[in-house]
C-alpha positions in Angstrom: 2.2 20.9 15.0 -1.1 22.2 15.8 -1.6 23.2 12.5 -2.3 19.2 12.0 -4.7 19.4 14.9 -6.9 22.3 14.0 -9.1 19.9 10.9 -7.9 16.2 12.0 -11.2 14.3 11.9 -9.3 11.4 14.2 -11.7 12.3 17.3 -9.0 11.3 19.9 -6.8 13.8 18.6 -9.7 16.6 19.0 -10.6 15.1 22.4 -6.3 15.1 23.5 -5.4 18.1 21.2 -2.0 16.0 20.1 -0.6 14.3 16.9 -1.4 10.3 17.3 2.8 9.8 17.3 2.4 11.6 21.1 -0.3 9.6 22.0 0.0 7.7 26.0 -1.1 5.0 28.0 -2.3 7.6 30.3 -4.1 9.5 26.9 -5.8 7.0 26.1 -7.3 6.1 29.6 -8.3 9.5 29.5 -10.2 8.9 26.4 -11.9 5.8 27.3 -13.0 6.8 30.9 -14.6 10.3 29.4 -16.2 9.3 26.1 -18.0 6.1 28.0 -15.7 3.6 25.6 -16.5 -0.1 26.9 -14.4 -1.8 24.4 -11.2 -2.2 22.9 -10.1 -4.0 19.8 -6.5 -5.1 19.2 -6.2 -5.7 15.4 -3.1 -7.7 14.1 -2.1 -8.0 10.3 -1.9 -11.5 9.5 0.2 -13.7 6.5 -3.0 -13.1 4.2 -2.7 -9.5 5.0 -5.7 -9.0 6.6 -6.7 -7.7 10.0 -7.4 -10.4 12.9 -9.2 -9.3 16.4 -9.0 -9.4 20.2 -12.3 -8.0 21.4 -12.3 -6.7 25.3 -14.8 -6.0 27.1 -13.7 -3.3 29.8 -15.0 -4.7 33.3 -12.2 -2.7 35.7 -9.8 -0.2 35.3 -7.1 -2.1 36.4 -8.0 -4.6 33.4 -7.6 -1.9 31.2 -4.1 -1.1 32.8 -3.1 -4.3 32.5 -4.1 -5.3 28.3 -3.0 -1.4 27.8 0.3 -2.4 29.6 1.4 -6.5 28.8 -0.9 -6.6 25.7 -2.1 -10.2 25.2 -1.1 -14.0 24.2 -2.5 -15.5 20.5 -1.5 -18.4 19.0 0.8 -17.4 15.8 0.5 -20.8 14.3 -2.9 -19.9 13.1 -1.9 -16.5 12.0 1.5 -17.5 10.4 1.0 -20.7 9.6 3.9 -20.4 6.8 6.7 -20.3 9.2 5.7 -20.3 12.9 4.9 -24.3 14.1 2.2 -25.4 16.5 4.7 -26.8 18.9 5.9 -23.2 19.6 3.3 -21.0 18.5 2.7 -18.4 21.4 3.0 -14.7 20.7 2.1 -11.0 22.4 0.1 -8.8 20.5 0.9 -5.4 22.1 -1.1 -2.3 21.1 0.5 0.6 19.4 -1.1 3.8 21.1 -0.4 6.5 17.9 -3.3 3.9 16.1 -5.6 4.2 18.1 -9.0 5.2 16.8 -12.9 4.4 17.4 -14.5 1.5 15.4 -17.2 3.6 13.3 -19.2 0.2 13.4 -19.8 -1.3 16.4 -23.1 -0.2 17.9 -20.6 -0.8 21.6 -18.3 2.4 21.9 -15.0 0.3 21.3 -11.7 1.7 20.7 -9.2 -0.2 18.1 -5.7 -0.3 18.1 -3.3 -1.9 15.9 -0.4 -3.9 17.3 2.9 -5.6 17.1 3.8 -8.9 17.6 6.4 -9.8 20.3 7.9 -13.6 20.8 8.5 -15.7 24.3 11.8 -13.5 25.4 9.9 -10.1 24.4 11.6 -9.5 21.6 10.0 -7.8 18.7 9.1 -10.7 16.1 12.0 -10.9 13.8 9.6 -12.3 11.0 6.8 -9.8 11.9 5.9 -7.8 8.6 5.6 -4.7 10.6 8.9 -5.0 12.0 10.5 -6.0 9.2 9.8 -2.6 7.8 10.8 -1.1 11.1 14.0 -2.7 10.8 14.7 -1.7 7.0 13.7 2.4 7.9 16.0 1.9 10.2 18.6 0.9 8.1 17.7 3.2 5.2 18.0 5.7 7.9 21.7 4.4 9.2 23.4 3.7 5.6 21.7 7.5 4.0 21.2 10.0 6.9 17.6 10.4 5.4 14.2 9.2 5.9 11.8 7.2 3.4 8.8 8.3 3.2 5.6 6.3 1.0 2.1 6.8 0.1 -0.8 4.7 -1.5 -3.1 4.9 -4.2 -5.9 2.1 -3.2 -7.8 0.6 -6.5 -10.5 -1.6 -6.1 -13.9 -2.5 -7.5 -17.5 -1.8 -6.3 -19.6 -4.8 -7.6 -23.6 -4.8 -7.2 -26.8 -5.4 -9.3 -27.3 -4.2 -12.7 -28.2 -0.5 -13.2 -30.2 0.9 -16.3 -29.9 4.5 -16.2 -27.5 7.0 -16.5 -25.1 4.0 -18.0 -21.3 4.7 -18.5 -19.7 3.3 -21.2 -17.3 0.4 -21.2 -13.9 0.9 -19.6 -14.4 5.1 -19.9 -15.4 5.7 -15.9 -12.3 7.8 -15.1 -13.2 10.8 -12.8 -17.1 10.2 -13.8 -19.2 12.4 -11.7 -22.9 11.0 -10.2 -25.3 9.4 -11.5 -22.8 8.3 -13.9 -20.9 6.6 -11.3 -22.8 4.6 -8.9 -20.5 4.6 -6.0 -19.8 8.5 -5.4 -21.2 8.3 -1.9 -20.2 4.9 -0.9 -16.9 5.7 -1.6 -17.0 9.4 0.0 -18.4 7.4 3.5 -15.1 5.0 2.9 -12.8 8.4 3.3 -15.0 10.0 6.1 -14.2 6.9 8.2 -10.9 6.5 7.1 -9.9 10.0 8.0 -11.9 9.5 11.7 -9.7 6.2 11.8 -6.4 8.8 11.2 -6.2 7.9 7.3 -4.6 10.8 5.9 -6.3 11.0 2.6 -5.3 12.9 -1.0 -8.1 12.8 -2.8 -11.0 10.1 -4.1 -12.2 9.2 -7.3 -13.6 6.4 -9.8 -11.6 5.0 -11.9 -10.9 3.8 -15.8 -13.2 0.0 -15.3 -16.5 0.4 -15.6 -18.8 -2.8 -16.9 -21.8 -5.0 -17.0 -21.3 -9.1 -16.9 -23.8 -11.5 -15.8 -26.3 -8.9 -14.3 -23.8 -6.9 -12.2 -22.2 -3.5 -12.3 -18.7 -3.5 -11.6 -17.0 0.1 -11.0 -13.5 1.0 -10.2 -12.8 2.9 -7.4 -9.7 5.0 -5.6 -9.1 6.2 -2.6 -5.4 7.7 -3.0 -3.6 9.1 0.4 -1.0 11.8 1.5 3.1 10.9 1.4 3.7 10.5 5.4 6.4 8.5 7.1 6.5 4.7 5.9 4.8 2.9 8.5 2.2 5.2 9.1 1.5 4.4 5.3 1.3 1.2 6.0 -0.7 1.3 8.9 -3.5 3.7 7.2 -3.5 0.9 4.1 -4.5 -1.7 6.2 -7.0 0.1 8.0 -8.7 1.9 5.0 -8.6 -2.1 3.5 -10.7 -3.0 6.9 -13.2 -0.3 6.9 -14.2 -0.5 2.5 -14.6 -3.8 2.8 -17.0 -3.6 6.4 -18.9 -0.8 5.0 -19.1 -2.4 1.8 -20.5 -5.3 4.1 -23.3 -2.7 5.7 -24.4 -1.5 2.3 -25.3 -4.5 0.6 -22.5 -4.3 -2.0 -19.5 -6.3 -3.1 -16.1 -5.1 -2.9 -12.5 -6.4 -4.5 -9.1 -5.5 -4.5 -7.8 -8.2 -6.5 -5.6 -7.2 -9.2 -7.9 -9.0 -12.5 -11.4 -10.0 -12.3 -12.4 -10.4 -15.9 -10.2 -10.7 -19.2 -10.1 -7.4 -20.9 -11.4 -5.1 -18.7 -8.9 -2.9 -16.0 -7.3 -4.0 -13.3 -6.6 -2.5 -9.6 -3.1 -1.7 -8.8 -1.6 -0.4 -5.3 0.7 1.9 -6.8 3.1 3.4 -3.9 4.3 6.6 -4.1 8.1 7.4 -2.3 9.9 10.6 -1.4 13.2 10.8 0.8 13.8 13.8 2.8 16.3 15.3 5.0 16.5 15.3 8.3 14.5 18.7 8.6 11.9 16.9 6.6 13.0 18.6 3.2 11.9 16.6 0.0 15.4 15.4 -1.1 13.5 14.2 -5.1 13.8 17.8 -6.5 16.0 20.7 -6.4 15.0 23.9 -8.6 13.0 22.1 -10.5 15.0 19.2 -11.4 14.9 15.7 -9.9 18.0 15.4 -8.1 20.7 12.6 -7.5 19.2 11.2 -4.2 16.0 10.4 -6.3 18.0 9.0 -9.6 20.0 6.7 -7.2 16.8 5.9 -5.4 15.6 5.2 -8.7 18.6 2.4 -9.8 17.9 0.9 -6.9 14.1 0.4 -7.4 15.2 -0.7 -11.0 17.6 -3.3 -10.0 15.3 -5.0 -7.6 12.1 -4.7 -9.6 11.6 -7.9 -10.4 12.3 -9.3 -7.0 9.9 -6.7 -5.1 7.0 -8.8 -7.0 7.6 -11.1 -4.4 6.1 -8.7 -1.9 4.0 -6.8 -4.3 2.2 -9.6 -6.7 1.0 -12.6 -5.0 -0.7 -15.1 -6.5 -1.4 -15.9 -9.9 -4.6 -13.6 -11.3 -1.1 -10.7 -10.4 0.3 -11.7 -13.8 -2.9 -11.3 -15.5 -2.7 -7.3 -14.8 1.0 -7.0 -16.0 0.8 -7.9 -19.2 2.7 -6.0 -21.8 0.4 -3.4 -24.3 -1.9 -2.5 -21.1 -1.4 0.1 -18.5 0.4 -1.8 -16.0 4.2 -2.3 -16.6 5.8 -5.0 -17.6 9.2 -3.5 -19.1 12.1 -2.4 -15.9 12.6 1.3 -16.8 11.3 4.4 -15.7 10.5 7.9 -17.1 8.8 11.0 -16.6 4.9 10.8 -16.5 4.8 8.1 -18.7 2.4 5.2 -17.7 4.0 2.6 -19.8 7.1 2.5 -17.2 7.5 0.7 -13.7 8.5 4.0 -12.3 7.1 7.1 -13.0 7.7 10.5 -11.9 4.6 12.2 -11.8 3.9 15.3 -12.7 5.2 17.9 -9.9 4.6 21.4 -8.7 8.4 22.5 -10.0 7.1 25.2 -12.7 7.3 29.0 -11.5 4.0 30.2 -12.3 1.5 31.0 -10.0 -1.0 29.1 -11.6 -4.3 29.7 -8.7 -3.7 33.5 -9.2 -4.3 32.9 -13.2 -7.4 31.0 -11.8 -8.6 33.8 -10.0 -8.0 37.1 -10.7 -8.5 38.2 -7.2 -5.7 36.3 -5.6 -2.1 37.9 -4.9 0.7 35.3 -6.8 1.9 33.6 -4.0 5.2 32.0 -5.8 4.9 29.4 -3.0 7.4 26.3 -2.8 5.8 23.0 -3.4 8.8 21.2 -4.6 7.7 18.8 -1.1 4.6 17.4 -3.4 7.4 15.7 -5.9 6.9 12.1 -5.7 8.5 8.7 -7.5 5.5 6.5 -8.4 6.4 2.1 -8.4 3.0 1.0 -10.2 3.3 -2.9 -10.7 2.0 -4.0 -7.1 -1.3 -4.7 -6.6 -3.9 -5.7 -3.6 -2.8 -9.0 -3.3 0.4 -7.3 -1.7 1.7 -7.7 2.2 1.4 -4.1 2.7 4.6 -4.3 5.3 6.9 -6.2 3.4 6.3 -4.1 0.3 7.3 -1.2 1.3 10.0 -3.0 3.0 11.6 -4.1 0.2 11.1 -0.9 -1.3 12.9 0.8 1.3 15.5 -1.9 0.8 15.6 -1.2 -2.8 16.2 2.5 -2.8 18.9 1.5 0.3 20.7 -0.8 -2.5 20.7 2.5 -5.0 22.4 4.2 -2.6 25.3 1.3 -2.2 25.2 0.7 -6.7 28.2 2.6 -7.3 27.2 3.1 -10.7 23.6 3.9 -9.2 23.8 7.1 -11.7 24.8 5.6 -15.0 22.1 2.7 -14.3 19.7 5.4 -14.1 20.5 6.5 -17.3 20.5 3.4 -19.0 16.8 2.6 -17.9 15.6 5.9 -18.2 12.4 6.2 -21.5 10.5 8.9 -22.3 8.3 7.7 -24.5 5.7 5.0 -24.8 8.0 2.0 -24.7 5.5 -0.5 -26.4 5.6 1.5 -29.7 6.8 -0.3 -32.8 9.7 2.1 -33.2 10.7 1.3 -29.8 11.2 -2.6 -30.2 15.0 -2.3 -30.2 15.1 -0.1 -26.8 12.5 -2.6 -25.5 14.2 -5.8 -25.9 17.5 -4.1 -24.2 15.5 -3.9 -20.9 14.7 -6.9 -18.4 11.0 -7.5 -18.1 8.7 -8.0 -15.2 8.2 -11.4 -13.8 5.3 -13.5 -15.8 4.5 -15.5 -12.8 4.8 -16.1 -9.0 7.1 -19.0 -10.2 9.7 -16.3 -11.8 8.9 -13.9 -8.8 10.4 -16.3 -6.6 13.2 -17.1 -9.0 14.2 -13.3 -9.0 13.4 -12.6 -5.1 16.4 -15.8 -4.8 18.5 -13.9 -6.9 18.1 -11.1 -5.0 18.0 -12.2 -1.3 21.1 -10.7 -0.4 20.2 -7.6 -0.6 17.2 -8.1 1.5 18.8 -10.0 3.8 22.2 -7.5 4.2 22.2 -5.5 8.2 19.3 -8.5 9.0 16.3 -6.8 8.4 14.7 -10.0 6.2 15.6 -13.2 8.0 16.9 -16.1 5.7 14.3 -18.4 7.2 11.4 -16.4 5.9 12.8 -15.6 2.5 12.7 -19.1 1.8 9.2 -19.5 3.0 8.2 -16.6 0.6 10.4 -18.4 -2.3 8.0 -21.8 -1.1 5.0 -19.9 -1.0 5.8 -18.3 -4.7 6.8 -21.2 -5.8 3.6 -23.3 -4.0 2.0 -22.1 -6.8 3.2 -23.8 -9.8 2.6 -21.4 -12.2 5.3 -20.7 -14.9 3.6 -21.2 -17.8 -0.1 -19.7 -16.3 -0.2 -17.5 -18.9 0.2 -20.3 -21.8 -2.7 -22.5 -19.8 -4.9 -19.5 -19.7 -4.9 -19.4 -23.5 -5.6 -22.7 -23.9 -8.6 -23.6 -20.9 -10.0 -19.9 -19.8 -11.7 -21.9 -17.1 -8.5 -21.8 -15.2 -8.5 -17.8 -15.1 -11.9 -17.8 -13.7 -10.9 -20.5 -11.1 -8.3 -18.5 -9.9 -10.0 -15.4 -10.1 -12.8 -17.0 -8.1 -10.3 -18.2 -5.7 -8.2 -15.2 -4.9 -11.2 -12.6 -5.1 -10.7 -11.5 -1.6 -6.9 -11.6 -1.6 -5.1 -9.4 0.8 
């Protein structure tokens, strides 16, 4: 739609005047032979979930034909070491032309793509992460008739040296404007460059943790993006990962996604936000101002599989240090309607009928517009130590499962709260309900339970469910939350040790 051209800040689609999904091998040629590009970066997400590099350095055109055409060979080994083995390690990266965009910080004028990993017979990688989450869309697609869409909000802390004016106080930095927050302009660059990189972004923000310890400022940060189709959420996650973290690098300044640094203080989530929609692209979640069936079975199905889809969603250890029960993150399997003590949450949507901008200005017409396609369903227990793919994999999978429950309704019902579920006078309703895992250890425990489900029309592959349930259980970690109590040291360790994670 050229309405999606007119403002895009990706400069290849100003330069081709076309959506990235309609991008070419021939496009892209065009690109890099008229904007002078001598570079191109194929970027790869890895088992640790970040981004691994080919550089090129363009000598001949018919070298560019030919990475542009075969991709190239790496040695998966090194970045899957969990289940691909040395004696049989080759792989093709191959680049995905709708990613393209131009690295904002190499001084060389160097395009990027991301790519997908193809084995010996050039096949798609069964195990990949990426095509995993092809494969479950496109079963989601097959068993419904609809489409799964997802969106990110991105939490993460800004850490530098201690600050002495214009102070915020402890744990109270939500939506705090400059000088009060430190980072308004760091993060601002963060969504310039995301948005050139084809991030699709909502809004930015600080966030709720805010604090001083041993001479640092820490503040909490988000960059939260627009609902678009699954793997291009996916895609823009990893990307807008990449870039904070770089620029971060440029600027002096610390940055971590990890999901608990410090006892006490707030932790960063990676809540996803999902909608289903029609094959027109209708939002299928509300209908005159009601959430609907589709979403209520979506729903059962998210509930049913919670505690597996920590597997993908909560990592290592310091993710069990966030969802602990009386704080914001959930611990408790239900859902409910804008209530942040629940796993799921429907947010608040546009489903009133007032025109509320022409109350906010006198001069405007009411428009009695339709924004029913802004109604979301929120899952808020991952974090950053997530696999990005796989998460919303399984939550694609999950909201699949709803849709095969047949009592998918009823269950609904049954976890459904509207009220803070942590309240005394709730203890009764609150010991009905399954909780969370407390560990990777339990993670894995429920992700076996489950692994039918994820493993039903072949989208997970047995072999790499059990090297997640190893991984999980690697760990060793069931009673982390006991040990904490009794050494703190161990906390920090494992802070210390997973500060980068994802």
């Amino acid at each position: 739609m050229k309405d999606n051209i007119t403002m895009n800040l990706n400069p290849l689609v100003q330069f081709l005047q076309k959506n990235p999904q309609e991008f070419t091998k021939a496009d892209i040629i065009k690109y890099i032979e008229a904007k002078g590009i001598q570079m191109v970066n194929f970027r790869y997400a890895a088992q640790d979930g970040r981004l691994k590099t080919l550089n090129f350095v363009l000598t001949n055109r018919n070298y560019l034909e030919q990475i542009l055409s075969a991709g190239e060979r790496v040695d998966g080994s090194n970045i899957f070491p969990a289940f691909i083995n040395a004696d049989s390690s080759d792989l093709y990266v191959v680049p995905r032309f709708s990613t393209a965009f131009v690295d904002p910080f190499n001084e060389i004028p160097t395009l990027c793509f991301l790519c997908s990993y193809f084995n010996k017979d050039g096949q798609l990688m069964a195990n990949a992460p990426e095509n995993i989450l092809r494969k479950a869309l496109k079963s989601f697609e097959t068993t419904t008739g609809m489409a799964f869409h997802a969106m990110g909000e991105l939490e993460y802390y800004v850490i530098a040296e201690e600050e002495t004016l214009y102070l915020t106080e402890n744990q109270r930095g939500y939506h705090e404007s400059t000088p009060f927050s430190k980072f308004e302009q760091f993060r601002t660059e963060c969504m310039l460059l995301i948005a050139q990189a084809g991030g699709q972004i909502k809004y930015g923000h600080s966030e709720v943790g805010n604090f001083t310890l041993d001479g640092k400022i820490y503040e909490q940060n988000e960059i939260e993006f627009l609902v678009t189709e699954a793997m291009d959420a996916a895609d823009q996650l990893v990307i807008a990962k990449w870039i904070i973290r770089s620029l971060a690098y440029q600027y002096g300044l610390n940055v971590t996604f990890a999901p608990k640094i410090t006892d006490g203080k707030a932790g960063s989530g990676l809540h996803i936000h999902t909608r289903i929609v029609d094959k027109i692209g209708d939002n299928k979640m509300v209908d005159n101002g009601k959430l609907t069936t589709t979403a209520k079975t979506a729903i059962a199905g998210y509930m049913t599989c919670a505690a597996s889809l920590t597997a993908f969603g909560n990592t290592n250890p310091t993710s069990y240090f966030r969802l602990v029960p009386h704080q914001e993150a959930p611990t408790t399997i239900c859902w409910g309607d804008r209530n942040r003590s629940v796993l799921v949450r429907v947010p608040l949507g546009w489903t009133h009928t007032n025109d509320i901008v022409a109350d906010a200005n006198p001069l405007e017409k009411p428009q009695h517009n339709n924004l029913s396609q802004k109604q979301t369903v929120e899952f808020r227990c991952p974090d950053g130590s997530a696999d990005i793919y796989l998460l919303l994999a399984g939550l694609v999978i999950a909201a699949r499962h709803g849709f095969e429950m047949e009592n998918a309704l009823s269950f609904a019902e049954k976890t459904y709260v509207n009220v803070n579920i942590h309240k005394p006078e709730e203890k009764e309703r609150l010991l009905s309900l399954e909780q969370l895992p407390a560990s990777c250890w339990e993670s894995a425990d429920a992700l076996s339970e489950k692994r039918a489900i994820y493993q039903n029309y072949g989208v997970f592959p047995a072999e790499m469910i059990d090297d997640i349930i190893k991984y999980l259980k690697s760990f060793d970690d069931k009673d982390i939350r006991k040990d904490i109590v009794k050494n703190h040291k161990i906390m920090l360790e494992l802070v210390n040790k997973y500060f980068y994670c994802g």
